[in-house]
C-alpha positions as a Python dict, from the first residue, in 0.01 Angstrom:
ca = {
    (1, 'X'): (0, 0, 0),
    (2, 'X'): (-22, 327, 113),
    (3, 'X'): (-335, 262, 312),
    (4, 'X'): (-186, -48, 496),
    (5, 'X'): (63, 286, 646),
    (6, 'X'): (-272, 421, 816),
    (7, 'X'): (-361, 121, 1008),
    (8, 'X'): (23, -39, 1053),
    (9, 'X'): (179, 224, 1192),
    (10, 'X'): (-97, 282, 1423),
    (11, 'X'): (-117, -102, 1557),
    (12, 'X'): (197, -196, 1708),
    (13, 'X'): (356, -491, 1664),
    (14, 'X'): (164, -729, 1905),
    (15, 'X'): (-116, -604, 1735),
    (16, 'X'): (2, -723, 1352),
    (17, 'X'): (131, -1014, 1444),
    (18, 'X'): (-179, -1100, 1648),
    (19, 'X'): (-414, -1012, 1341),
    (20, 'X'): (-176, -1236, 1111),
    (21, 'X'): (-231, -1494, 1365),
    (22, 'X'): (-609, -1507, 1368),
    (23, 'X'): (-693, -1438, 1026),
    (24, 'X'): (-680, -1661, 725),
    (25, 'X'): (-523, -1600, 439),
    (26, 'X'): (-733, -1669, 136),
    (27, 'X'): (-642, -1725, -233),
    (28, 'X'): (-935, -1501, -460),
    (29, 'X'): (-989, -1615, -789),
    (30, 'X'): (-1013, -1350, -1077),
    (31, 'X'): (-1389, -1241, -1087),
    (32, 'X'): (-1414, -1420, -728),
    (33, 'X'): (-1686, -1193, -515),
    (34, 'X'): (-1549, -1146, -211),
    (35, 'X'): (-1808, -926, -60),
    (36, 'X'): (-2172, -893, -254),
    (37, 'X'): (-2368, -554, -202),
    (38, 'X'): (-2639, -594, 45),
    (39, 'X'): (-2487, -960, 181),
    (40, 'X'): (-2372, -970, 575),
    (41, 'X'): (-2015, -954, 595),
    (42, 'X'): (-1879, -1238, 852),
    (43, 'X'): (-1451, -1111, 839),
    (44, 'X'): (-1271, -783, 786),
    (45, 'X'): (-1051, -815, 517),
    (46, 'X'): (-653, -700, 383),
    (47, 'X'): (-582, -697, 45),
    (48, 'X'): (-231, -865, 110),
    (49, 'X'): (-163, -891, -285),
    (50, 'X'): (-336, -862, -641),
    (51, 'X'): (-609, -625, -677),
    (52, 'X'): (-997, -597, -607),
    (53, 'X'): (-1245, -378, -793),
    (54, 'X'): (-1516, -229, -614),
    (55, 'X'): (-1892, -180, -756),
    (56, 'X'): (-2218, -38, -663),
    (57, 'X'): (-2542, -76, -868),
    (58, 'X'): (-2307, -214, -1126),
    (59, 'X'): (-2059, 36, -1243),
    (60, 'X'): (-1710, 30, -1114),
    (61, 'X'): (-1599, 277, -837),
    (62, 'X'): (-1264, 191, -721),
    (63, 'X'): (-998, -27, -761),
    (64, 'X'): (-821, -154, -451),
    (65, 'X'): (-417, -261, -434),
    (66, 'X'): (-235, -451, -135),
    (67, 'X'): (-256, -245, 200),
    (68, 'X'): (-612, -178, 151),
    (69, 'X'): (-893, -307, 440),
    (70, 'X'): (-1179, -447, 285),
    (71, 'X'): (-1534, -439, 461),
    (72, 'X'): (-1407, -212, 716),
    (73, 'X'): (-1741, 9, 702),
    (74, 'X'): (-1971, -295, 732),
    (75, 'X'): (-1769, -399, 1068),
    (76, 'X'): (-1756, -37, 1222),
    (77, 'X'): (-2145, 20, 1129),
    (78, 'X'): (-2261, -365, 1142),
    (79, 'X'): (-2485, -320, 827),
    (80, 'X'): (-2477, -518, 484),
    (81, 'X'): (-2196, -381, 228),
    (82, 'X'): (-2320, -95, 33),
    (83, 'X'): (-2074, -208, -248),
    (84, 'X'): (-1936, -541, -429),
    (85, 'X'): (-1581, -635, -402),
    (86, 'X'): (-1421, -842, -666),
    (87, 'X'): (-1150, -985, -734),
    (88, 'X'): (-952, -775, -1032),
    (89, 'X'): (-671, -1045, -1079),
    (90, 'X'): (-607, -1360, -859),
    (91, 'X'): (-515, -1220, -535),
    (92, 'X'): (-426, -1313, -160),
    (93, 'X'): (-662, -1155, 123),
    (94, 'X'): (-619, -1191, 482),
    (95, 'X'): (-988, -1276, 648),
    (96, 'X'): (-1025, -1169, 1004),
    (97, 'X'): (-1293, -1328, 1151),
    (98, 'X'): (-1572, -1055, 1287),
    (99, 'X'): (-1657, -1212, 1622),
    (100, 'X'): (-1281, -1316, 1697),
    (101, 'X'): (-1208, -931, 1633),
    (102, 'X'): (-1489, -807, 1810),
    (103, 'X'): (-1377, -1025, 2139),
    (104, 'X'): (-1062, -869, 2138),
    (105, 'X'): (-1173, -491, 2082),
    (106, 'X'): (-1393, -584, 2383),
    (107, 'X'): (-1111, -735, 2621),
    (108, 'X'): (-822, -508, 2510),
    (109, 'X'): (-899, -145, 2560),
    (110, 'X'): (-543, -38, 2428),
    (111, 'X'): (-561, -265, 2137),
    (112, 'X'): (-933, -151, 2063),
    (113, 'X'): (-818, 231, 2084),
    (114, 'X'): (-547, 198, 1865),
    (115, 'X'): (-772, 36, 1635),
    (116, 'X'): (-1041, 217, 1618),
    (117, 'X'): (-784, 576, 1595),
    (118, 'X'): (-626, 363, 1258),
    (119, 'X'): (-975, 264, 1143),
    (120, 'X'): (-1094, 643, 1186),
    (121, 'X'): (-765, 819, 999),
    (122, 'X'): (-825, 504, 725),
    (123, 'X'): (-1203, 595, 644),
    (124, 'X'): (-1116, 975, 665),
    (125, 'X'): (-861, 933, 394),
    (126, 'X'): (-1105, 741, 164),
    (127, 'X'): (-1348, 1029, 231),
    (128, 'X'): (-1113, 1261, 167),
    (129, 'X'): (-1020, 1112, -140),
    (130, 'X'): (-1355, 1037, -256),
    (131, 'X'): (-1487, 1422, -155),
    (132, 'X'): (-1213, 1516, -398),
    (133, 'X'): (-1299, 1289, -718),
    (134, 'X'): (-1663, 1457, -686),
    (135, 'X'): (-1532, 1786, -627),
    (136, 'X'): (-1341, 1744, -954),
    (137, 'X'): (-1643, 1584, -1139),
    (138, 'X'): (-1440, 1302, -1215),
    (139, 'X'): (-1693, 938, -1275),
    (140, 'X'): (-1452, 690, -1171),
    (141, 'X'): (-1168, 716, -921),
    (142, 'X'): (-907, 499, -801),
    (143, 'X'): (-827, 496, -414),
    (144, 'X'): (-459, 458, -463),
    (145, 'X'): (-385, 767, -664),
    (146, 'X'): (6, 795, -731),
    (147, 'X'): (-50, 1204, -670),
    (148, 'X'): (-241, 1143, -323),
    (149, 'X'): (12, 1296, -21),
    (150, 'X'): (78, 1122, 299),
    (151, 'X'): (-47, 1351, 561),
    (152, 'X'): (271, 1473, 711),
    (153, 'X'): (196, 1401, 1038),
    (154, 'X'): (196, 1020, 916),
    (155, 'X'): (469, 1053, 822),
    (156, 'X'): (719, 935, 1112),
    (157, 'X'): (512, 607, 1107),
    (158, 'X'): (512, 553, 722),
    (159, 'X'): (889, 342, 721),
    (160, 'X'): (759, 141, 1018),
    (161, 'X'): (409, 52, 870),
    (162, 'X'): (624, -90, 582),
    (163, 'X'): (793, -307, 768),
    (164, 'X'): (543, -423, 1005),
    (165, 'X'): (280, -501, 632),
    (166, 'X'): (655, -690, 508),
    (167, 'X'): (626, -837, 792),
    (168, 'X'): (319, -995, 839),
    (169, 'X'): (303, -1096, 441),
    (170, 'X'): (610, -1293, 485),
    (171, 'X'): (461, -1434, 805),
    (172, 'X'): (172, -1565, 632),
    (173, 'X'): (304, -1708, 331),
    (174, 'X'): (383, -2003, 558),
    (175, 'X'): (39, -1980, 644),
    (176, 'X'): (-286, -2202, 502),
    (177, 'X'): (-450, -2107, 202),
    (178, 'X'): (-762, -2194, 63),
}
């Protein structure tokens, strides 16, 4: 979950609750593709529960736990997914549709800022981390390393990113699933 504290404590609450509102949540079966390589991406995703593995050319790259957003590079560059998603386990993902998220990043300045500034400290964190696993010549890596530090600076918005992901998971398990 500790990416989820990236992204919810930089959205406030109006902004979680209106993403909960929006998306759908979605039921993933295990071995379920939720994203194929090369394949236009039509949501933006959070991992709400289970676990996703990610793949390119074949061979496993990552494995992704709740908190994490899922197609986030294909919606900030608008080009196909450079990697598969799949689902590890069976697992719950909220889908936010692309062109109901793009609307409101076009109408809502504030709400656009703040998500773009979460978005940017997200993908800078996965670079990081990935920058890191090469550095150390390690193959495989998993994005949610137990040793990886919170920046400190992230730090006076880590206990209310928690709440806010409780939150919105307990919001949406009243919600639809498919």
């Amino acid at each position: 979950m500790r990416k989820a504290l990236y992204v919810m404590g930089i959205l406030n609450d109006e902004d979680v609750e209106w993403l909960a509102s929006r998306g759908r949540r979605l039921g993933v079966q295990k071995g379920e593709m939720l994203i194929r390589e090369g394949e236009p991406v039509d949501a933006l995703f959070i991992l709400l529960d289970g676990s996703l593995d990610v793949s390119t050319g074949g061979k496993q790259v990552a494995t992704l736990l709740a908190g994490e957003i899922v197609g986030e590079i294909s919606f900030a560059d608008s080009s196909p997914p450079s990697a598969t998603v799949t689902a590890a386990q069976y697992s719950h993902v909220l889908a936010i549709p692309r062109d109901v998220l793009r609307a409101r990043l076009e109408t809502d300045a504030w709400f656009a800022s703040r998500f773009f500034r979460a978005l940017a400290m997200f993908l800078a964190d996965r670079l990081r981390t990935t920058t890191a696993q090469l550095g150390s010549g390690a193959a495989n890596h998993n994005v949610n390393r137990d040793h990886d530090e919170i920046d400190l600076d992230m730090m006076d918005s880590v206990s209310l990113a928690a709440v806010r992901f409780d939150k919105m998971l307990k919001r949406l398990q009243g919600g639809g699933e498919t």
